[in-house]
C-alpha positions in Angstrom: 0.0 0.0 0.0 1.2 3.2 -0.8 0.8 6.6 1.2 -0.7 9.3 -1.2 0.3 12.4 -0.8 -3.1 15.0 0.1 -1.3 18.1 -0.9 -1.1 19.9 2.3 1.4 18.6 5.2 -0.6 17.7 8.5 2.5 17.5 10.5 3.4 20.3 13.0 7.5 19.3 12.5 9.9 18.6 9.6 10.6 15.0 9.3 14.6 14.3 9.6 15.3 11.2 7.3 17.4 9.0 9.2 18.7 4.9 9.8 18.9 4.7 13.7 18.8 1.2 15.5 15.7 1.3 18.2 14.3 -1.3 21.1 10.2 -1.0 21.9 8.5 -1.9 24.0 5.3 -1.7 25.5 4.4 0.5 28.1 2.0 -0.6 30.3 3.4 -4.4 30.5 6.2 -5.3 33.7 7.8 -8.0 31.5 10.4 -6.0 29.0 10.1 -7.9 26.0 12.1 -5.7 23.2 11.4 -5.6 19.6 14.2 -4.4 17.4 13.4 -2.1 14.7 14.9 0.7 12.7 13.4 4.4 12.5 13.6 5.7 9.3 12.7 9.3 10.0 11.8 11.4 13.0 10.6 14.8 14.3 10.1 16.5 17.5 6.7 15.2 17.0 7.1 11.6 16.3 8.5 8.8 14.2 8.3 6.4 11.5 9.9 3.2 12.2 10.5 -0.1 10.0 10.3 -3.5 11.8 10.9 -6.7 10.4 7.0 -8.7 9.9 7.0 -10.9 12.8 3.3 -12.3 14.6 4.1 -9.8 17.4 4.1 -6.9 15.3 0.5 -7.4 14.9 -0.2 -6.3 18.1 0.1 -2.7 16.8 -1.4 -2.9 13.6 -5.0 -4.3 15.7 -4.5 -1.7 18.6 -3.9 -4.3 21.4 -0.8 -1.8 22.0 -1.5 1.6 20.8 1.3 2.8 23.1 4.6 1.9 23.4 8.2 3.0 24.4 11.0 3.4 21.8 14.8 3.9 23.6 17.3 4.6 21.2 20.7 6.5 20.2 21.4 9.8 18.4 24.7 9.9 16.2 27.2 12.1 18.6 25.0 11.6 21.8 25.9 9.9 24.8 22.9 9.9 26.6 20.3 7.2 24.8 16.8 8.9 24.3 13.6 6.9 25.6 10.4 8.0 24.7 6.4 6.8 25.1 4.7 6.8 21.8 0.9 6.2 20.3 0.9 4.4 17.1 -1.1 6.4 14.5 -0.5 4.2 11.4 0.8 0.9 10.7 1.5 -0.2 6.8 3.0 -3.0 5.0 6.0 -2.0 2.4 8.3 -4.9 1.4 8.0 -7.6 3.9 8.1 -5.1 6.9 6.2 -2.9 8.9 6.0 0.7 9.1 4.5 2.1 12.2 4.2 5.7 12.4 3.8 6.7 16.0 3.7 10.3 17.6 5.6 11.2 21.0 3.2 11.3 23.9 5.7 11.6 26.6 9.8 11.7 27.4 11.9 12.8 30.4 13.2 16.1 29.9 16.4 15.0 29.3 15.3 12.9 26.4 13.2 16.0 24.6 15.9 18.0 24.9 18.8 15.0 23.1 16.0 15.0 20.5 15.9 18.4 19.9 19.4 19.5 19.7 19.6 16.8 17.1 16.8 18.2 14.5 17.2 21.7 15.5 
């Protein structure tokens, strides 16, 4: 499926194309069971990331978790940067997953690794 573009940009921040390693996870569960995946571009305002099709990344594309915590390292950073997300859209491209997910929470700390990187 392919994303159409509507002509006018909804989104409140630039998107930075990018190739940066991520875990998730889900928020609201005690067990930390990671998923690798691999976010392809992000602003202050979310993120679109790639994950290889597995049986457990169908638990975002039905909404059994619409949230979900991303932790992750910016090139020249030393700090990693750990946010809570809400997937918006999940799509199929080339036997992987594309979730786009917007940033619902992150320590201060994290906001501010995230913005000296795209500002």
């Amino acid at each position: 499926q392919e994303l159409k573009a509507s002509g006018s940009e909804r989104r409140r921040f630039d998107r930075r194309p990018v190739s940066i390693p991520a875990f998730l996870y889900e928020s609201a569960s005690n067990e930390k069971n990671f998923m690798s995946g691999l976010i392809v571009d992000i602003s202050l305002g979310g993120m679109r990331i790639s994950i290889a099709k597995d049986p457990a990344v169908e638990a975002y594309r039905s909404g059994e978790s619409p949230q979900f915590e991303a932790l992750f390292a910016l090139p020249n950073e030393v700090r990693p940067v750990n946010v809570r997300c809400k997937t918006c859209r999940v799509v199929d491209t080339n036997g992987d997953v594309h979730v786009g997910a917007t940033f619902i929470d992150s320590d201060f700390n994290s906001y501010q690794t995230l913005q000296r990187y795209l500002v």
